[in-house]
C-alpha atoms as one frame of an Amber mdcrd trajectory, in Angstrom:
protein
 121.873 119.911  86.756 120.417 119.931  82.831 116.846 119.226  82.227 114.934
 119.954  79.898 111.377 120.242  77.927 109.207 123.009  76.620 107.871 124.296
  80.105 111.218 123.649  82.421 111.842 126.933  83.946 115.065 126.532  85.567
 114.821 129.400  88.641 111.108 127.580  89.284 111.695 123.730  88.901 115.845
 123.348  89.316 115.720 122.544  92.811 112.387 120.696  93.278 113.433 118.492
  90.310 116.730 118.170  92.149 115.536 117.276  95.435 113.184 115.042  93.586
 116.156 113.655  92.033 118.104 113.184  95.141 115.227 111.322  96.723 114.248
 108.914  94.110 118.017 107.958  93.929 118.384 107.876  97.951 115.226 105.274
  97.811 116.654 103.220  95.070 120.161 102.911  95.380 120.008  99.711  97.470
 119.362  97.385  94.278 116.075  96.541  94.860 113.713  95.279  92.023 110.173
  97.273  93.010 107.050  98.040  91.230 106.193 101.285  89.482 103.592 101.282
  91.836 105.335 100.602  94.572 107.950 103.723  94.418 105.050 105.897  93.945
 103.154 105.133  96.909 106.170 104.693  98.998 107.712 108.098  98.028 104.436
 109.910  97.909 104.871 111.309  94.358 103.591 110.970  90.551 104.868 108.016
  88.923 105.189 110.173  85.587 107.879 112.597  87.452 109.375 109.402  88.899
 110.065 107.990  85.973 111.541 111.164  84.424 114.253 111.370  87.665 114.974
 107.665  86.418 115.827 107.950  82.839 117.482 111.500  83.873 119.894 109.037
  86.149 120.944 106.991  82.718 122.291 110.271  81.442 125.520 111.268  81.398
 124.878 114.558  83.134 123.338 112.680  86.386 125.999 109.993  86.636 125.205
 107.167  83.675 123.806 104.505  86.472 122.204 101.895  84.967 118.241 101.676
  85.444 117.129  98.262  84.641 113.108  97.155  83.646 111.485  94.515  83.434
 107.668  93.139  82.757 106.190  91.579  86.041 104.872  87.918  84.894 101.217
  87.973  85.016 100.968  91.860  86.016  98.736  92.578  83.483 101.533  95.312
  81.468 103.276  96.339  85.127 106.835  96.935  85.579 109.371  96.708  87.952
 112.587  98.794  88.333 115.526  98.604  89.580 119.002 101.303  89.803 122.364
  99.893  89.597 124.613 103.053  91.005 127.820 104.162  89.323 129.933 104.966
  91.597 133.065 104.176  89.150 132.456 108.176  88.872 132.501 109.604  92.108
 132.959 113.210  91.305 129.977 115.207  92.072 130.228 116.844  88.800 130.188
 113.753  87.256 127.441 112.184  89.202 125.330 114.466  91.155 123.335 112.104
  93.386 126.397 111.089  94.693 127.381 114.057  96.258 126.259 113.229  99.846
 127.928 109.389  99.682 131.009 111.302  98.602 131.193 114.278 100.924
């Protein structure tokens, strides 16, 4: 998969950011609205990185899913999340993280 930045080296962060990836999208496929918070602590990982996997999975490149946000009422500037899967693509080349649903 394409990522990018500055300091992505792809032989040392292509498959951690893809497993990463693969995770994130596993957890969040189901529809759910959930906290920032919440993913974190349930998946064990930064929220920063996170949130990276879930604007990569608006791209084209990782399968243009929608990734809905909204303000929690009364949570003082917290948001929740939620992934709508595409699965009108369900080519792995065309959307990665659905390679396993697919296979």
């Amino acid at each position: 998969m394409r990522y990018g930045g500055e300091t992505y080296v792809p032989e040392l962060d292509e498959e951690r950011l893809d497993g990463q990836g693969q995770r994130t999208f596993d957890f969040m496929k189901d529809e759910v609205w959930r906290w920032s918070s919440v993913i974190s602590e349930t998946m064990g990982e930064e929220w920063s990185s996170l949130n990276a996997r879930l604007r990569d999975f608006r791209k084209k490149e990782f399968g243009s899913h929608i990734v809905n946000r909204r303000r929690v009422p009364g949570g003082n500037g917290l948001h929740e999340y939620q992934l709508i899967p595409n699965y009108s693509s369900r080519h792995p080349r065309n959307n990665p993280f659905l390679r396993k649903e697919a296979a």
